[in-house]
PDB file of N, CA, C and O in Angstrom:
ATOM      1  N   UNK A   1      26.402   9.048 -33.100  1.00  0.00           N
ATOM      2  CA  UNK A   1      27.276   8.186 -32.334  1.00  0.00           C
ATOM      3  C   UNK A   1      28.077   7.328 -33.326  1.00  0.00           C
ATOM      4  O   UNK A   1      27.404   6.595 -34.051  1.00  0.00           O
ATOM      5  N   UNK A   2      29.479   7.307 -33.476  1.00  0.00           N
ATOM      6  CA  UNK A   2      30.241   6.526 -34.185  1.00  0.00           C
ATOM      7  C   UNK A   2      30.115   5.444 -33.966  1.00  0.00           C
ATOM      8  O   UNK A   2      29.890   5.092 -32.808  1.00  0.00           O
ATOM      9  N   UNK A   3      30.239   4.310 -35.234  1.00  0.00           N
ATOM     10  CA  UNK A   3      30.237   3.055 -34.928  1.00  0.00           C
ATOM     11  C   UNK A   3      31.411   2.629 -34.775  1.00  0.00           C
ATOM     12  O   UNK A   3      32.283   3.045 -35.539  1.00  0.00           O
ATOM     13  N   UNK A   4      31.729   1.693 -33.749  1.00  0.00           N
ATOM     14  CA  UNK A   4      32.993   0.664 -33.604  1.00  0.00           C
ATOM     15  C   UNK A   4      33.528   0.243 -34.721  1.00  0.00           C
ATOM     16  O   UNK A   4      32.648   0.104 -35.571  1.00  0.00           O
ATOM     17  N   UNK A   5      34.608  -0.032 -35.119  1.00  0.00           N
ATOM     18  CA  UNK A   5      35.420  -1.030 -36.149  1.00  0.00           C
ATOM     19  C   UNK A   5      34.787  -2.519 -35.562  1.00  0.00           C
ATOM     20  O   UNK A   5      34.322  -2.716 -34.440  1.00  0.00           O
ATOM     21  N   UNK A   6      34.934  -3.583 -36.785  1.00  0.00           N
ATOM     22  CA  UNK A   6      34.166  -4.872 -36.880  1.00  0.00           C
ATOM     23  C   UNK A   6      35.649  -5.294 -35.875  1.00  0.00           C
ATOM     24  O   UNK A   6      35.304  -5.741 -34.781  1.00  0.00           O
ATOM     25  N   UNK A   7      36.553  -5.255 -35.986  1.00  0.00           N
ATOM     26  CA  UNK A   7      38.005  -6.208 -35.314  1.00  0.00           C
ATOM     27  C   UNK A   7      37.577  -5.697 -33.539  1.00  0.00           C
ATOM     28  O   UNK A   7      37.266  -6.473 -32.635  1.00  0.00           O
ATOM     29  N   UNK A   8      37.709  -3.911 -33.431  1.00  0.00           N
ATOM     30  CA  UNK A   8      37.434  -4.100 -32.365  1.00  0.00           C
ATOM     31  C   UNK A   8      36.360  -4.319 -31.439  1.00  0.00           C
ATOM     32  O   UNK A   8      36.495  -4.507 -30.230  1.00  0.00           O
ATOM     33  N   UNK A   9      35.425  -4.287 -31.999  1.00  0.00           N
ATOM     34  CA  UNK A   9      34.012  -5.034 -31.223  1.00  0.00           C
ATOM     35  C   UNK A   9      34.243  -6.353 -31.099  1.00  0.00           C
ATOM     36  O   UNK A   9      33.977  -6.951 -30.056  1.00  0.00           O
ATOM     37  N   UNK A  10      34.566  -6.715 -31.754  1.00  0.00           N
ATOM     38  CA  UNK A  10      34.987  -8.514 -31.311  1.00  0.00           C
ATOM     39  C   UNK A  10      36.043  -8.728 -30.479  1.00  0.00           C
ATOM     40  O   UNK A  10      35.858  -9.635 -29.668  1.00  0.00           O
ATOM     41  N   UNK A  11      37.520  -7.946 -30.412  1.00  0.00           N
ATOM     42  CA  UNK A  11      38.214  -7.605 -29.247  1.00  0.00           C
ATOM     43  C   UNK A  11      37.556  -7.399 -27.845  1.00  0.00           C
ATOM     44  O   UNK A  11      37.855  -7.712 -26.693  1.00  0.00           O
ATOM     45  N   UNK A  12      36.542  -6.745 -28.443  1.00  0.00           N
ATOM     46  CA  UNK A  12      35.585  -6.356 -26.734  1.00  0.00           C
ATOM     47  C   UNK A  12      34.949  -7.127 -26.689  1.00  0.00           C
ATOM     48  O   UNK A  12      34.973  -7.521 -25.523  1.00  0.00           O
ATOM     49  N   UNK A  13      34.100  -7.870 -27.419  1.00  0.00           N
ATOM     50  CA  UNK A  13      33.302  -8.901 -27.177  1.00  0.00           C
ATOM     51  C   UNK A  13      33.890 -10.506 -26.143  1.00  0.00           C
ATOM     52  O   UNK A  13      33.237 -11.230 -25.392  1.00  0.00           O
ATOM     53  N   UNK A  14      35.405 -10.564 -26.571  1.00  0.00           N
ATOM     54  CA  UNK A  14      36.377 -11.105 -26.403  1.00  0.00           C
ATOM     55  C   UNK A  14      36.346 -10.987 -24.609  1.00  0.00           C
ATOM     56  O   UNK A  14      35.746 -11.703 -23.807  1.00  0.00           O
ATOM     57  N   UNK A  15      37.065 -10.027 -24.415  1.00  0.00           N
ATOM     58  CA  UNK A  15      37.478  -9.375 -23.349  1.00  0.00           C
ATOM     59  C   UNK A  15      35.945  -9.481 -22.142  1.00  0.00           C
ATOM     60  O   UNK A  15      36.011 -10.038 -21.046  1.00  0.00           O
ATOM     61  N   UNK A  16      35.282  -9.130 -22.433  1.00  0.00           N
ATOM     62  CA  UNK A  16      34.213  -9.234 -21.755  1.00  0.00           C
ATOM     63  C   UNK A  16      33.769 -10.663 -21.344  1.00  0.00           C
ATOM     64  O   UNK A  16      33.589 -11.132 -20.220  1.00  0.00           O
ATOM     65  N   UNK A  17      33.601 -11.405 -22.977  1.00  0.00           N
ATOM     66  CA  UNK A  17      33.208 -12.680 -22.402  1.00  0.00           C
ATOM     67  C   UNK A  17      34.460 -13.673 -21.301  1.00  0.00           C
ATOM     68  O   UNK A  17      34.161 -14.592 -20.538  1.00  0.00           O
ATOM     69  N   UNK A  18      35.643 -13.191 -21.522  1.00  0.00           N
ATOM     70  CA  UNK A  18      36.977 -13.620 -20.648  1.00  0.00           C
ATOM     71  C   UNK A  18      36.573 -13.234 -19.098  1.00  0.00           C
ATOM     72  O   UNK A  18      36.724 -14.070 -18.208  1.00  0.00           O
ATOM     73  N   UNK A  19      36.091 -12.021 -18.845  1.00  0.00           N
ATOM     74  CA  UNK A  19      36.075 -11.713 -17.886  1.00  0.00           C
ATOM     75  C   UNK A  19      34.716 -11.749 -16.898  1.00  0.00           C
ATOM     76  O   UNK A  19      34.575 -11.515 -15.697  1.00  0.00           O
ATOM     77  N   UNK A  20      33.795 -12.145 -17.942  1.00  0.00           N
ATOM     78  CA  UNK A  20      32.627 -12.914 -17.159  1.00  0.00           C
ATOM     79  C   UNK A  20      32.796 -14.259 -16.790  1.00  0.00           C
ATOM     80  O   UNK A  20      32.677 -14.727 -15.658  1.00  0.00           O
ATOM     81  N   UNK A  21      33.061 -14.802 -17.755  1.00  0.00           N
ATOM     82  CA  UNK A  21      34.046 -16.083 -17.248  1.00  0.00           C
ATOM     83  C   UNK A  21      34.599 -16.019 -16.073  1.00  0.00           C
ATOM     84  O   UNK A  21      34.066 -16.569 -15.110  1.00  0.00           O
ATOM     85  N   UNK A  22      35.940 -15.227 -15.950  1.00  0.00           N
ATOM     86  CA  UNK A  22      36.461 -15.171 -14.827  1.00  0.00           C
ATOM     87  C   UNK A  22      35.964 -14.847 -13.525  1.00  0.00           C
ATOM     88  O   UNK A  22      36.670 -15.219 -12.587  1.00  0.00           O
ATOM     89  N   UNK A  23      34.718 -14.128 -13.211  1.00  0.00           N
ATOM     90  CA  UNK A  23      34.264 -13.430 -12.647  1.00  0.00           C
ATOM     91  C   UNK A  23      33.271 -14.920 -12.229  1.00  0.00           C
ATOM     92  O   UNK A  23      33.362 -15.476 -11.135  1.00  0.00           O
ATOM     93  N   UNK A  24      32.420 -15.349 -13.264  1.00  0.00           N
ATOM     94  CA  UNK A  24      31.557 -16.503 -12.590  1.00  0.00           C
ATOM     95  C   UNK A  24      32.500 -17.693 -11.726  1.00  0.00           C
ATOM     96  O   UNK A  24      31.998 -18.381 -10.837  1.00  0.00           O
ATOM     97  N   UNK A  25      34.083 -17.815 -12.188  1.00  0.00           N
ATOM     98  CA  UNK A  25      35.016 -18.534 -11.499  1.00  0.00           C
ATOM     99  C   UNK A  25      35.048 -18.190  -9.910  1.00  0.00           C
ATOM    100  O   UNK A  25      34.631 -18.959  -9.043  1.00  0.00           O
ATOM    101  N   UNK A  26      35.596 -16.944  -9.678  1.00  0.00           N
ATOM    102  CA  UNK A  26      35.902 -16.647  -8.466  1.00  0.00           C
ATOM    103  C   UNK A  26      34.673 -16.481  -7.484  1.00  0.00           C
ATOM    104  O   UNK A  26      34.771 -16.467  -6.257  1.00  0.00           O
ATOM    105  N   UNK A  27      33.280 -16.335  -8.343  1.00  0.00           N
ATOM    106  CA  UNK A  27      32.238 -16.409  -7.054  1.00  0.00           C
ATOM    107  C   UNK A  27      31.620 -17.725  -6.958  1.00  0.00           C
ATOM    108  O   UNK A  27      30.738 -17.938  -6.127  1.00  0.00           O
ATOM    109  N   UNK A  28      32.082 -18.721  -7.855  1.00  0.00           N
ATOM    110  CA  UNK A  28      31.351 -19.966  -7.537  1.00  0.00           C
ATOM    111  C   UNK A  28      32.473 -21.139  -6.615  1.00  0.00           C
ATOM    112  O   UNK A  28      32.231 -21.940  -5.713  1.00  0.00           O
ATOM    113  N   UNK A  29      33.504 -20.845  -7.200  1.00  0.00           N
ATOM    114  CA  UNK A  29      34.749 -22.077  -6.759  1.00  0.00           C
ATOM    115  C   UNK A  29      34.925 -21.705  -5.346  1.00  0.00           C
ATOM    116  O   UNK A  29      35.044 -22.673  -4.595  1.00  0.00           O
ATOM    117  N   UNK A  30      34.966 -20.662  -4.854  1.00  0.00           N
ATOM    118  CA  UNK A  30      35.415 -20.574  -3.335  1.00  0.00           C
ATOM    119  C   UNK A  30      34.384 -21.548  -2.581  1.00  0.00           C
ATOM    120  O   UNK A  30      34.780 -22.136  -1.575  1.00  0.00           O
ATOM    121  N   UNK A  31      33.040 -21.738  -3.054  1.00  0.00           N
ATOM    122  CA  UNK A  31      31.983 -22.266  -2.218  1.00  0.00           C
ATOM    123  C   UNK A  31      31.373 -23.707  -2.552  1.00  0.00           C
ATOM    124  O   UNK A  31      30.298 -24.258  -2.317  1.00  0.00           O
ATOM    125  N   UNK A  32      32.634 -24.084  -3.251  1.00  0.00           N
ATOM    126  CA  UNK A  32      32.395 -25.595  -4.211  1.00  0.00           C
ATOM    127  C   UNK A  32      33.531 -26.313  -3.556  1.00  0.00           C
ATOM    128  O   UNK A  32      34.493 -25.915  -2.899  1.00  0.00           O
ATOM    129  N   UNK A  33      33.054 -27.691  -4.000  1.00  0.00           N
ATOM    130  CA  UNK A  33      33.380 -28.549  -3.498  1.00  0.00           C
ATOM    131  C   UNK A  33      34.803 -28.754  -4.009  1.00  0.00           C
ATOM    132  O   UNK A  33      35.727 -29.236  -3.355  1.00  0.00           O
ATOM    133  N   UNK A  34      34.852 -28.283  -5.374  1.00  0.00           N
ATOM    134  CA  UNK A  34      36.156 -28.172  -5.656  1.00  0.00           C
ATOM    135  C   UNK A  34      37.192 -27.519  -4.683  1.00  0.00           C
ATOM    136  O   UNK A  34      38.086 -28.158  -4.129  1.00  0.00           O
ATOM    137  N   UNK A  35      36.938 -25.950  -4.509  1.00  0.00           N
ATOM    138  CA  UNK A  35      37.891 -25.502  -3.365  1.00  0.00           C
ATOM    139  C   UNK A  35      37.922 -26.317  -1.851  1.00  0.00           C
ATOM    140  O   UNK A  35      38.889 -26.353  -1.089  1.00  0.00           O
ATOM    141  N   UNK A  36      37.021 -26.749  -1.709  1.00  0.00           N
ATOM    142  CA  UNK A  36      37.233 -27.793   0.120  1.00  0.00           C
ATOM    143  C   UNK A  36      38.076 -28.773  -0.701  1.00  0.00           C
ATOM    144  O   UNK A  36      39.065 -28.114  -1.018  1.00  0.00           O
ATOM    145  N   UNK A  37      38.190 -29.917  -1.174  1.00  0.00           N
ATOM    146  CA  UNK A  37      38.612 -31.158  -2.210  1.00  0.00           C
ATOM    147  C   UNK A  37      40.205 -30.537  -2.747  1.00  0.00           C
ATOM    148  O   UNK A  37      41.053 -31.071  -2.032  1.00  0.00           O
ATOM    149  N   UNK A  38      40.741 -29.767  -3.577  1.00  0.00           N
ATOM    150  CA  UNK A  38      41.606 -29.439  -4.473  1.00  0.00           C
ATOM    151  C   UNK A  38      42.186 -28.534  -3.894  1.00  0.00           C
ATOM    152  O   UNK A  38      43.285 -28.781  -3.398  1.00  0.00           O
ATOM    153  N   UNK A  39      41.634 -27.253  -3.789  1.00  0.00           N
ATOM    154  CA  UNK A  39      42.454 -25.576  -3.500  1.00  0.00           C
ATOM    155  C   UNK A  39      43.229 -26.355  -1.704  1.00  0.00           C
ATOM    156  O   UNK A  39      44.288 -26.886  -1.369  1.00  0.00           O
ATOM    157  N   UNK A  40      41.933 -25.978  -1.032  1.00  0.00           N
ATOM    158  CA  UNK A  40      42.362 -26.141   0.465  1.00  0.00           C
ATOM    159  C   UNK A  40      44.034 -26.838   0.742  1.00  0.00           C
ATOM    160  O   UNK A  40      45.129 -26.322   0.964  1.00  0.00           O
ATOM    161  N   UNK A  41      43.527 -28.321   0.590  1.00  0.00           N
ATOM    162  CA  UNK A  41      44.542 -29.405   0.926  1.00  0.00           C
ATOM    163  C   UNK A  41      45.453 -29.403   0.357  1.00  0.00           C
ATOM    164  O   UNK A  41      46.287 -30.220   0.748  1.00  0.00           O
ATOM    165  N   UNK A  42      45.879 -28.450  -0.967  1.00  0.00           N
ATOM    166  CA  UNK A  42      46.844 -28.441  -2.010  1.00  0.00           C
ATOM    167  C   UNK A  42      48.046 -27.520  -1.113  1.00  0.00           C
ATOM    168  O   UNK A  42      49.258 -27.668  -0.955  1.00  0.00           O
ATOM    169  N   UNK A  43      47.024 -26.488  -0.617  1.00  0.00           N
ATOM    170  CA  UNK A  43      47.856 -25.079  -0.883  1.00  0.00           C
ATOM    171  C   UNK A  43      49.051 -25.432   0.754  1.00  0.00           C
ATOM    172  O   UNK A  43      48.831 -26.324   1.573  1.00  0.00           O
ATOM    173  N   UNK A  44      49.798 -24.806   0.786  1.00  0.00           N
ATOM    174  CA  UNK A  44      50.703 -25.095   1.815  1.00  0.00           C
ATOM    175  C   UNK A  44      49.979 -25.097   3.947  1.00  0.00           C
ATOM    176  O   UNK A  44      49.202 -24.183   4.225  1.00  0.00           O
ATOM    177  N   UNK A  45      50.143 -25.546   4.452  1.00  0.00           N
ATOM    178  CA  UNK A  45      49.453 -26.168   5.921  1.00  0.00           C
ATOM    179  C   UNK A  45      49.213 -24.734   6.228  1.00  0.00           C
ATOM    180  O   UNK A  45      48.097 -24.263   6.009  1.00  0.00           O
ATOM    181  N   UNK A  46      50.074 -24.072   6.669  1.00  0.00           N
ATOM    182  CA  UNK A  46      49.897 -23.181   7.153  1.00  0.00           C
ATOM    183  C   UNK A  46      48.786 -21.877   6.682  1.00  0.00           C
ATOM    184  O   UNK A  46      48.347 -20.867   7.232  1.00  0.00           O
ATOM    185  N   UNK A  47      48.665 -22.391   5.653  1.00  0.00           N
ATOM    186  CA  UNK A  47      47.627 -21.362   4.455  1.00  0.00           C
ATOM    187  C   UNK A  47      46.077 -22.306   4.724  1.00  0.00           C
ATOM    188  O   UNK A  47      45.049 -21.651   4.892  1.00  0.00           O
ATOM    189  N   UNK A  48      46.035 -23.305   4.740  1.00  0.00           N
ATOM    190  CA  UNK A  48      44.852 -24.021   4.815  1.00  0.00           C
ATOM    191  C   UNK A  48      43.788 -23.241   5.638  1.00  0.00           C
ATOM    192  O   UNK A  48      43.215 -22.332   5.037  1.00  0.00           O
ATOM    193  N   UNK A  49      43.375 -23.522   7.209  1.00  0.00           N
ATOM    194  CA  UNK A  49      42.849 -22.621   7.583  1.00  0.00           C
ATOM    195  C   UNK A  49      42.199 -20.995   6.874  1.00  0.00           C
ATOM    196  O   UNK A  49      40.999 -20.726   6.802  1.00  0.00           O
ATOM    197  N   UNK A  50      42.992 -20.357   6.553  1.00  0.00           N
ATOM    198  CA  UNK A  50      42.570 -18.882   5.956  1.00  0.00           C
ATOM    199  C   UNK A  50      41.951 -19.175   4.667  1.00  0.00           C
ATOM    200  O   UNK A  50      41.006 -18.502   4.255  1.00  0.00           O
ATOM    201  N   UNK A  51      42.515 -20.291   3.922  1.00  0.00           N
ATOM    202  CA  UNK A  51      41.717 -20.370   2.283  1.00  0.00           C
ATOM    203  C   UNK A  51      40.679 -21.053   3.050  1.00  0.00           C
ATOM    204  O   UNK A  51      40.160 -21.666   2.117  1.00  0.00           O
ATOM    205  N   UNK A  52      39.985 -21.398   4.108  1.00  0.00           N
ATOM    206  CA  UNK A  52      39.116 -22.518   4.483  1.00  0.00           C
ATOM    207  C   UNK A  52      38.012 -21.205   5.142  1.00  0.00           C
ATOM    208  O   UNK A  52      36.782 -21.218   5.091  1.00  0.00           O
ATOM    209  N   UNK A  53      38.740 -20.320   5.639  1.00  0.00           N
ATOM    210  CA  UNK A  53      37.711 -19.167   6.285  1.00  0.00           C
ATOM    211  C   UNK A  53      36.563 -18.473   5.492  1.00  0.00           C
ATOM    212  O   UNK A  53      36.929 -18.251   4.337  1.00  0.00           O
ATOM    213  N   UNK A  54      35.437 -18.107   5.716  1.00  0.00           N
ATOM    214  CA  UNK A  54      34.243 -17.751   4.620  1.00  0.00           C
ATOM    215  C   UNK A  54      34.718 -15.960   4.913  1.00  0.00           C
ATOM    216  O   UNK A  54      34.270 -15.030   4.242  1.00  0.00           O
ATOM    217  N   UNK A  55      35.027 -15.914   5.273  1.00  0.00           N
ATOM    218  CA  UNK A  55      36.123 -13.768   5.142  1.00  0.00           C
ATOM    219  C   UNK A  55      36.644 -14.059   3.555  1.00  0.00           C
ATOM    220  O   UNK A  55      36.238 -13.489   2.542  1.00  0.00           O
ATOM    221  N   UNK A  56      37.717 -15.176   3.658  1.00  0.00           N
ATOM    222  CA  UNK A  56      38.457 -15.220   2.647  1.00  0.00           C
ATOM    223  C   UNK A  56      37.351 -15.758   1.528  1.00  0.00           C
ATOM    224  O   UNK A  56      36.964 -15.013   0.627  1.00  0.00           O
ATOM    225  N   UNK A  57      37.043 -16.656   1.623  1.00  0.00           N
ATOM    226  CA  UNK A  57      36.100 -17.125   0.432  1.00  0.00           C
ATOM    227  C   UNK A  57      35.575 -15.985  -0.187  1.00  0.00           C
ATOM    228  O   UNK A  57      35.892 -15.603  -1.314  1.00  0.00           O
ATOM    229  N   UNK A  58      34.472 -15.247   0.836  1.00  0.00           N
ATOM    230  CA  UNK A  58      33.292 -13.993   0.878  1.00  0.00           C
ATOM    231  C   UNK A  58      34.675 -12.515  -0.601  1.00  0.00           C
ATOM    232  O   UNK A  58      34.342 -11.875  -1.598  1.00  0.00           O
ATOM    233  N   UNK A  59      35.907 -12.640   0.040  1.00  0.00           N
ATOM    234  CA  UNK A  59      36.657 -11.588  -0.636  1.00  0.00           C
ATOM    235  C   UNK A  59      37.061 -12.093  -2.122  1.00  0.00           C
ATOM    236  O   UNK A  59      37.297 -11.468  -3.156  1.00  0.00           O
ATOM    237  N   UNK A  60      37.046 -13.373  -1.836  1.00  0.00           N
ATOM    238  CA  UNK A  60      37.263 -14.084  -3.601  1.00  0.00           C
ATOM    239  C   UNK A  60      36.224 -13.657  -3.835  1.00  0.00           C
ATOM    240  O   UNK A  60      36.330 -12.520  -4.295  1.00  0.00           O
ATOM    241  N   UNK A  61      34.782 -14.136  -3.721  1.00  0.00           N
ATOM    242  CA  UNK A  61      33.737 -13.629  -3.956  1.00  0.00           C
ATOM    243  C   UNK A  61      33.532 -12.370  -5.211  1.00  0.00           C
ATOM    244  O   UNK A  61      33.385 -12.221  -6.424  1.00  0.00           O
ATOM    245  N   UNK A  62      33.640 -11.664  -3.975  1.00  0.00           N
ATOM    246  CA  UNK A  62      33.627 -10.334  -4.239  1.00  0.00           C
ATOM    247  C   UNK A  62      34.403  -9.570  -5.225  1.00  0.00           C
ATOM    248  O   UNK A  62      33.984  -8.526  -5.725  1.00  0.00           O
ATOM    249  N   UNK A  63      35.961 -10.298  -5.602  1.00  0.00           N
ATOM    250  CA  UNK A  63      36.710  -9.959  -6.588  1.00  0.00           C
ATOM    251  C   UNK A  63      35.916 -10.154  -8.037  1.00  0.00           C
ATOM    252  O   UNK A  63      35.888  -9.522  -9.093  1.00  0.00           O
ATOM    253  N   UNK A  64      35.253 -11.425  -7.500  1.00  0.00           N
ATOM    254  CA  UNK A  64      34.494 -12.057  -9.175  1.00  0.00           C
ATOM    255  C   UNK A  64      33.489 -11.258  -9.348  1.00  0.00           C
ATOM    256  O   UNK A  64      33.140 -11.171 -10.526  1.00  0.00           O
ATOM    257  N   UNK A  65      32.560 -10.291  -8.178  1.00  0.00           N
ATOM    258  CA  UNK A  65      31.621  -9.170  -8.716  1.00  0.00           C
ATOM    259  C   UNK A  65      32.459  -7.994  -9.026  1.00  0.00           C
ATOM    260  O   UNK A  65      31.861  -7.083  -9.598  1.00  0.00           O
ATOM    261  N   UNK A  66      33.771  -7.805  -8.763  1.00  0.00           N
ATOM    262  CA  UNK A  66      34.258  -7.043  -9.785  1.00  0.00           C
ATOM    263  C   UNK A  66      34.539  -6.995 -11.072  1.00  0.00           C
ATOM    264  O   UNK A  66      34.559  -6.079 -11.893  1.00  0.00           O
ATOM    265  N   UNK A  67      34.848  -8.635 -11.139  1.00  0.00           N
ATOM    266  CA  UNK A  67      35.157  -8.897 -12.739  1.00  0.00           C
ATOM    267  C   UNK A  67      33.632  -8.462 -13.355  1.00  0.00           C
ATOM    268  O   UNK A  67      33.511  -8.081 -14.520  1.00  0.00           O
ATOM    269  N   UNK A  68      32.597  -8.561 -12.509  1.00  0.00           N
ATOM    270  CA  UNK A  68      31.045  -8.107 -13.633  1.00  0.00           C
ATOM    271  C   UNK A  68      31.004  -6.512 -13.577  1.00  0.00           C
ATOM    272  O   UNK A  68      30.331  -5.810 -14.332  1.00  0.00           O
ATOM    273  N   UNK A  69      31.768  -6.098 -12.640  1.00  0.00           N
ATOM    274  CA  UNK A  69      30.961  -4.914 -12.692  1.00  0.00           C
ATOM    275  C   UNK A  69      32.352  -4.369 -13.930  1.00  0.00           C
ATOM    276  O   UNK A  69      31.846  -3.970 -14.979  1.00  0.00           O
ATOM    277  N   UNK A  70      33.269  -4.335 -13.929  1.00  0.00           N
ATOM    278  CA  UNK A  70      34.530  -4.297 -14.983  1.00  0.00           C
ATOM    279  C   UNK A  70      33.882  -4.862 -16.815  1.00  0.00           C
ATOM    280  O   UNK A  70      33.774  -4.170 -17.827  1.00  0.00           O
ATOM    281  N   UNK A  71      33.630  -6.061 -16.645  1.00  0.00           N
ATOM    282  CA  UNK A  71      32.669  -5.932 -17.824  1.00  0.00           C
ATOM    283  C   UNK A  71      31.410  -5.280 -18.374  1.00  0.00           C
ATOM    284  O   UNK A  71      31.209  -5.156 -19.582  1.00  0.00           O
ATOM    285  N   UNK A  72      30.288  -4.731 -17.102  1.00  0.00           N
ATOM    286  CA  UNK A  72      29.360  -3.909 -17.653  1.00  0.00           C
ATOM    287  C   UNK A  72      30.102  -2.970 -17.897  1.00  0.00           C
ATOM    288  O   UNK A  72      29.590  -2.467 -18.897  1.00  0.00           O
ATOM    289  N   UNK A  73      31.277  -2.198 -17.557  1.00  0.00           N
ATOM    290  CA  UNK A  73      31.649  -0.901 -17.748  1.00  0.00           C
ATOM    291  C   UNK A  73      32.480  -0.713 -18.932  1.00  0.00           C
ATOM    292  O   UNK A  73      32.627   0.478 -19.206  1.00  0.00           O
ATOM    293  N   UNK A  74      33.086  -1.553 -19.743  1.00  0.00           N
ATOM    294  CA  UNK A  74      33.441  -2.163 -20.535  1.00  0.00           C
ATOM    295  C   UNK A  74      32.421  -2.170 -21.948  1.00  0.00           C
ATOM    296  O   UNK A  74      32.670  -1.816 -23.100  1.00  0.00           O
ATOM    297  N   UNK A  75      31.365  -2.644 -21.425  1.00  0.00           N
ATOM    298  CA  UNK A  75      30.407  -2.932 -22.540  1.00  0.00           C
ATOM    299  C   UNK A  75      29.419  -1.834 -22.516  1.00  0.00           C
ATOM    300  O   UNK A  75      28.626  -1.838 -23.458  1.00  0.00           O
ATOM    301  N   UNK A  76      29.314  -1.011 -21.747  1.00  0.00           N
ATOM    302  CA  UNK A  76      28.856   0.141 -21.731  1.00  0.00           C
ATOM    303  C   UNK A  76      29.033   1.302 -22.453  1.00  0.00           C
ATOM    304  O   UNK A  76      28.185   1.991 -23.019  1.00  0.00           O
ATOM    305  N   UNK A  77      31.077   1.544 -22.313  1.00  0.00           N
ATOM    306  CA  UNK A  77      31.914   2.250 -22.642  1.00  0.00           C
ATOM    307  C   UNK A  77      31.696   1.742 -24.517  1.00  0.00           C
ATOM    308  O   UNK A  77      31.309   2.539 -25.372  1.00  0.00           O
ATOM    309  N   UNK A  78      31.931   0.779 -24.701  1.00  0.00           N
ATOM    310  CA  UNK A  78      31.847   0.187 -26.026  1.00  0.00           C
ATOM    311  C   UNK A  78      31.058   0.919 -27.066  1.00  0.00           C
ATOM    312  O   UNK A  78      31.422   1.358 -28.157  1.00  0.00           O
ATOM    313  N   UNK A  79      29.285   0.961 -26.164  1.00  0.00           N
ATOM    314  CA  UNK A  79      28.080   1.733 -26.670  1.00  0.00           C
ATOM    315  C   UNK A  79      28.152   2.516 -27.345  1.00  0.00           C
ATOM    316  O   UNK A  79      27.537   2.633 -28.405  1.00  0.00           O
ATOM    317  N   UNK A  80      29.349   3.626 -26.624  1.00  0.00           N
ATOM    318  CA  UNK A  80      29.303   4.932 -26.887  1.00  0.00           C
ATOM    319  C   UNK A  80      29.795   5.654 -28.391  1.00  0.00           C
ATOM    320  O   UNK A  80      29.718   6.873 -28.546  1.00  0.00           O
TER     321      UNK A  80
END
């Protein structure tokens, strides 16, 4: 099994840790106090309601278990 170059393992290392990041963002903020407080009341009246619905929250959610499952596959692929 070939080894990675030292630049791009740290590129991936990079990328991954960005996107776990991102990923712990979108499944924690929809259900924080931040989004009721900041997102909600910010975003335009007519939008309030739907960013306030747990459908919508539940699909942010769910985007951020994509960002994990995008990084295991990522760091998987890396392995090889």
């Amino acid at each position: 099994m070939p080894k990675l170059p030292p630049m791009r393992t740290m590129l991936l290392l990079a990328a991954i840790f960005y996107v776990c990041a991102a990923g712990w963002f979108f499944v924690l903020a929809p259900w924080s106090r931040f989004w009721a407080l900041l997102v909600v009341p910010r975003g335009p009246l007519w939008l309030a309601p739907i960013l306030d619905s747990p459908a919508v929250r539940g699909a942010i959610s769910g985007f951020g278990v994509l960002h994990f499952v995008a990084a295991y596959t990522w760091l998987a692929e890396g392995h090889r």
